[in-house]
C-alpha positions as CSV (number, residue, x, y, z in Angstrom):
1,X,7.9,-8.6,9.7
2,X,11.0,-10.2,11.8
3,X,8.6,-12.9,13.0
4,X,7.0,-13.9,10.1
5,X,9.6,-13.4,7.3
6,X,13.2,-13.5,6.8
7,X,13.7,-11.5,3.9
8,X,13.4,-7.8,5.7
9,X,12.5,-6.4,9.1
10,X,9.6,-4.0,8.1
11,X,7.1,-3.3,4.6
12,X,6.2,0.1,4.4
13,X,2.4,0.0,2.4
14,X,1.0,2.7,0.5
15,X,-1.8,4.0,-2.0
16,X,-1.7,6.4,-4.3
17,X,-4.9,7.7,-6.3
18,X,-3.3,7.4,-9.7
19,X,-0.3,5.7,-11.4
20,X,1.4,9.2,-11.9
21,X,0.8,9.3,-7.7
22,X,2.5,6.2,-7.4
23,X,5.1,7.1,-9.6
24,X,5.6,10.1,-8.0
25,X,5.1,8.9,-4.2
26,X,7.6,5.9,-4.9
27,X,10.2,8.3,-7.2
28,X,10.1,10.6,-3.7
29,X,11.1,7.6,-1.4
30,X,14.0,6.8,-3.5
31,X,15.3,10.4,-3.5
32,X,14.6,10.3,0.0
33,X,16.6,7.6,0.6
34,X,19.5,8.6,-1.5
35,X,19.6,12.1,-0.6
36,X,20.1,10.4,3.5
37,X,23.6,8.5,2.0
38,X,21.5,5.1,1.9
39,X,21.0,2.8,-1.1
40,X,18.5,1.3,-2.5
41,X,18.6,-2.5,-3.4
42,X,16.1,-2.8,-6.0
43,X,13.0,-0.9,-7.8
44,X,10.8,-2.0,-9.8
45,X,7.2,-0.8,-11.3
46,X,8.1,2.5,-11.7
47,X,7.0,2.5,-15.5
48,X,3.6,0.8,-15.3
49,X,2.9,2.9,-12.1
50,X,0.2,0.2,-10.7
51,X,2.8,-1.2,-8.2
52,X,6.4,0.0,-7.3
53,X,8.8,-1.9,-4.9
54,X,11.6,-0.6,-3.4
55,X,14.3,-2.8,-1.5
56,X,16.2,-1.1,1.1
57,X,17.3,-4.3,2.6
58,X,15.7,-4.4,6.1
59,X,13.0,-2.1,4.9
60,X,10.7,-3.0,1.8
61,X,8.7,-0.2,0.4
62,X,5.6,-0.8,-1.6
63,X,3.3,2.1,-3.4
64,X,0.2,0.7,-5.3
65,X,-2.7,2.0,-7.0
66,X,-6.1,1.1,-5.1
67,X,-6.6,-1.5,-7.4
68,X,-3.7,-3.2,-7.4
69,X,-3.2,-2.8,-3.6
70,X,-7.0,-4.7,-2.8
71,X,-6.1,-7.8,-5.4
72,X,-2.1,-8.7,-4.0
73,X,-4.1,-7.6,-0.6
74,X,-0.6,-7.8,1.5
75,X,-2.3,-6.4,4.1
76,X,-4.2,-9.6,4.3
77,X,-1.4,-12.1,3.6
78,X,0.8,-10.4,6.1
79,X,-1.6,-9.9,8.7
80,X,0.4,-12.1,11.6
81,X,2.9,-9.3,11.5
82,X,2.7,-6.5,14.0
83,X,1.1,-3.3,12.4
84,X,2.7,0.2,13.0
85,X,0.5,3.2,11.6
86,X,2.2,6.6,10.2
87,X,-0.4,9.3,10.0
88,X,1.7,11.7,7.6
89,X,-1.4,13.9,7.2
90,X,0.0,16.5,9.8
């Protein structure tokens, strides 16, 4: 993201299947994050479940519902940005 916005260094995208995933996928990155002595910025959408955001600062965490995450589509609007894949699956 440093080339193409000035607002953080790096979004972090993810799905989950159902709004208690995305509750609980975005409710695990903030523990995450606090248990490691970091703060977090700013959350929101953790009630509605359809789309949670999470502001560490340099790092902007975002956890939608398939849904929500093909109609923003930042994927799409951030494509110039270099693209790093996590495969957490293992």
């Amino acid at each position: 993201m440093r080339k193409v916005a000035n607002f953080c260094d790096f979004f972090v995208l993810s799905s989950g299947t159902s709004t208690r995933q995305v509750k609980a996928i975005a409710e695990g990155i903030v523990d995450g994050i606090e248990q490691s002595g970091a703060k977090v910025r700013f959350k929101q959408g953790f009630l509605e479940g359809h789309w949670a955001l999470i502001d560490l600062g340099t790092v902007v965490a975002h956890v939608f519902d398939q849904a929500s995450r093909e109609f923003y589509s930042l994927d799409y609007l951030w494509q110039e940005a270099k693209q790093v894949s996590i495969d957490l699956k293992n």
